[in-house]
C-alpha positions in Angstrom: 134.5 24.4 114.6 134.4 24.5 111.2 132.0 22.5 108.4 134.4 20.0 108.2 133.9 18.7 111.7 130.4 18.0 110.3 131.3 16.3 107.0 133.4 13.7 108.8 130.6 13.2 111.2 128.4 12.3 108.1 131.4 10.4 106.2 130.9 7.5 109.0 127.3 7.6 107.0 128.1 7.8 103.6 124.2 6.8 102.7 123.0 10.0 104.6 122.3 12.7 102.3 122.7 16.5 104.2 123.7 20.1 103.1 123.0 23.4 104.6 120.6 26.6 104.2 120.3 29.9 105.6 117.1 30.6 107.7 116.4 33.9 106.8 112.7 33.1 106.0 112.0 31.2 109.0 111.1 33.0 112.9 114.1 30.9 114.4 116.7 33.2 111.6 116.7 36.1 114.6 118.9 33.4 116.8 120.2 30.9 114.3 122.2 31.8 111.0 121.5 28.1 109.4 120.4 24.9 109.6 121.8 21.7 108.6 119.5 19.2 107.4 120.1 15.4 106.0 117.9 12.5 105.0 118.4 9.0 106.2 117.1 6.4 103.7 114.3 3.6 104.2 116.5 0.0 105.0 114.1 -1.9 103.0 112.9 -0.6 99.1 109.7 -1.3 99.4 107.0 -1.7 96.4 103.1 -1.3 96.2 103.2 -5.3 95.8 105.6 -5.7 98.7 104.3 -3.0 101.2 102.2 -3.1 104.0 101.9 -0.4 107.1 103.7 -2.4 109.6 106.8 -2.6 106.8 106.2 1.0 106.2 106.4 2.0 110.2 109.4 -0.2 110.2 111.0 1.6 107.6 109.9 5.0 109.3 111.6 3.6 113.2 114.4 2.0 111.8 115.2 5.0 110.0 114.5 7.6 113.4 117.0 5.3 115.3 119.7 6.7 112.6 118.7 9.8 112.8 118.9 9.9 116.7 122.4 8.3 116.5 123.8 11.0 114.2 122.0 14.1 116.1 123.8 13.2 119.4 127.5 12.9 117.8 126.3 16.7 116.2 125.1 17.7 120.1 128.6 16.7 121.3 130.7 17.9 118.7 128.9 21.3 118.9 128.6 21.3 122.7 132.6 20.4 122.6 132.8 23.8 120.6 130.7 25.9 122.9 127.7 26.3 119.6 125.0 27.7 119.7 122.1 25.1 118.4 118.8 24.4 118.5 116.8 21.2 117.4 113.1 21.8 116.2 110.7 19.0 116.6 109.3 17.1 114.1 106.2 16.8 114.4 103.6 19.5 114.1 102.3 21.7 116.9 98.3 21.9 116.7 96.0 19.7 114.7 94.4 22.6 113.2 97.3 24.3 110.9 99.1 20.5 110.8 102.5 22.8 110.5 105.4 21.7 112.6 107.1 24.9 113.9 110.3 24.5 111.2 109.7 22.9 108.2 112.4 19.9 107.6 110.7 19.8 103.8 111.1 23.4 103.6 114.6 23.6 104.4 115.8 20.4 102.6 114.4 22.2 99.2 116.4 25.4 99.9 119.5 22.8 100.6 119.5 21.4 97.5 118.0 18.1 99.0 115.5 17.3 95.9 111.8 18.6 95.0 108.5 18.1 96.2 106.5 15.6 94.4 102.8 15.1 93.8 102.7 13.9 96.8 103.7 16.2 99.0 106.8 14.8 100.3 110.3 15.7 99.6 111.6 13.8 96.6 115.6 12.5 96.9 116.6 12.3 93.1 118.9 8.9 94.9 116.3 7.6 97.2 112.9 9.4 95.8 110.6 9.7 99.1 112.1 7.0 101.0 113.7 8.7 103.5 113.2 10.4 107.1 114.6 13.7 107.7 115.9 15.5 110.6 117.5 19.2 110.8 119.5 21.0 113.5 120.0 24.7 113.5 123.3 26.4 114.2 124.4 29.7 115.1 127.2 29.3 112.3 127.6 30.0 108.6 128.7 27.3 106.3 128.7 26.6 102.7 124.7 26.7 101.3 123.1 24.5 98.6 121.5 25.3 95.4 118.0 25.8 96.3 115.3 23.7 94.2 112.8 25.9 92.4 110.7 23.4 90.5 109.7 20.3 90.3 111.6 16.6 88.5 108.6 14.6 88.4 107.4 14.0 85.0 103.8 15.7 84.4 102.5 12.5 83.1 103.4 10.7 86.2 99.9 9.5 88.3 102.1 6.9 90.5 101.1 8.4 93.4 98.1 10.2 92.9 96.5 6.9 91.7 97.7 4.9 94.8 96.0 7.3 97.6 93.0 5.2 99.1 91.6 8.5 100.3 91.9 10.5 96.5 93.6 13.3 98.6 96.2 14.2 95.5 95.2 16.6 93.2 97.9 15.8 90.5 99.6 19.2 90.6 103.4 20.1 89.9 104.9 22.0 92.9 107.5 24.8 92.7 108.7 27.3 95.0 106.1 29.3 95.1 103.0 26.3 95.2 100.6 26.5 98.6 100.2 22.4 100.2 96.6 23.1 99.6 97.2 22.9 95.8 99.2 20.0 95.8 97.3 17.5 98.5 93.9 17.8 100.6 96.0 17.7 103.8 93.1 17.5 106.2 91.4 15.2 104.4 95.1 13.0 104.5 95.4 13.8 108.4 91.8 12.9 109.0 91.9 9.4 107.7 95.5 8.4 109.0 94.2 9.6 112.3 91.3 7.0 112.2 94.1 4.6 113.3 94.8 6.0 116.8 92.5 4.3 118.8 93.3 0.9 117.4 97.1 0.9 117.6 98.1 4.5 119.6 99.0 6.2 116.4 98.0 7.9 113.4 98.2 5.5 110.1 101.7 5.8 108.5 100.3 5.4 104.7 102.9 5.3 103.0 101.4 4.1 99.5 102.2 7.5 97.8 105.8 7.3 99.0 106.2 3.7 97.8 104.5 4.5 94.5 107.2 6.3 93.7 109.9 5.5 90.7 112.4 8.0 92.3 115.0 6.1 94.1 113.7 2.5 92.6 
């Protein structure tokens, strides 16, 4: 099983974006040498005139669908070659941290997947934040991407910072080395999109800072 088998995997989704990292910074690198990570983008380009959150979630579902598709034909494939593989949930474990136990943003950076914007999402120089990523880690080497050290959005830039209803952007440039507590006041984020779980079972997607965005428009 080589990397190969992957790429023509991906080449049935030549929209997909994906490379691969080493783990070496994260507590799974003790069992898994790498991880492949890829972002599937939004079907629908939506706009601050044309968005709403029930577009948004759309966006977010329809996108998850793709994302389950493609991690099942990477299951089989690897299970077919007797890999070793793990796939870390998405979602964060505890409501006090609000850190998943592998960062997907984390690892798409050191793949070469794009930056982290003033929003505090991962920024797709094709698709800017419109996109939901996944990440599967294997007990292989492969080929690694250029990790991403700094920041593309323009300093001038407010798009998103001025579209947050909840002012949680503080209008900082990430790079490597930048803490999420200087870039967004994630709490504050978490607390208000988690005002919408008794009315409709889950938190508010709020996606206005992603949709902000001229990346990927």
């Amino acid at each position: 099983m080589g990397e190969k088998n992957i790429c023509d995997i991906f080449s049935e989704y030549p929209e997909v974006i994906y490379g691969f990292t080493d783990i070496a910074y994260s507590e799974y690198a003790s069992a898994y040498k790498s991880a492949l990570v890829f972002a599937v983008p939004h079907g629908e380009l939506l706009t601050i005139e044309t968005y709403s959150e029930e577009k948004f979630e759309k966006c977010i579902q329809d996108a998850q669908k793709v994302v389950e598709i493609i991690l099942i034909q990477l299951k089989d494939m690897l299970d077919e070659h007797k890999i070793k593989y793990y796939i870390p949930p998405l979602a964060q474990n505890n409501e006090v941290e609000l850190t998943a136990p592998f960062s997907f943003k984390y690892a798409a950076i050191n793949a070469g997947l794009g930056w982290i914007g003033k929003n505090d999402v991962l920024i797709t120089t094709k698709y800017g934040p419109r996109v939901r990523l996944s990440a599967i880690l294997i007990n292989e080497y492969f080929v690694y991407g250029e990790k991403v050290l700094t920041s593309n959005c323009p300093d001038t830039c407010r798009k998103c910072v001025d579209a947050c209803p909840h002012k949680a952007l503080y209008d900082a440039q990430w790079n490597i080395h930048a803490r999420r507590s200087t870039i967004i006041d994630y709490r504050l984020c978490n607390e208000k999109r988690s005002l919408s779980i008794k009315t409709h079972g889950r938190k508010n997607a709020c996606g206005l800072c992603m949709v902000a965005c001229p990346f990927g428009t």
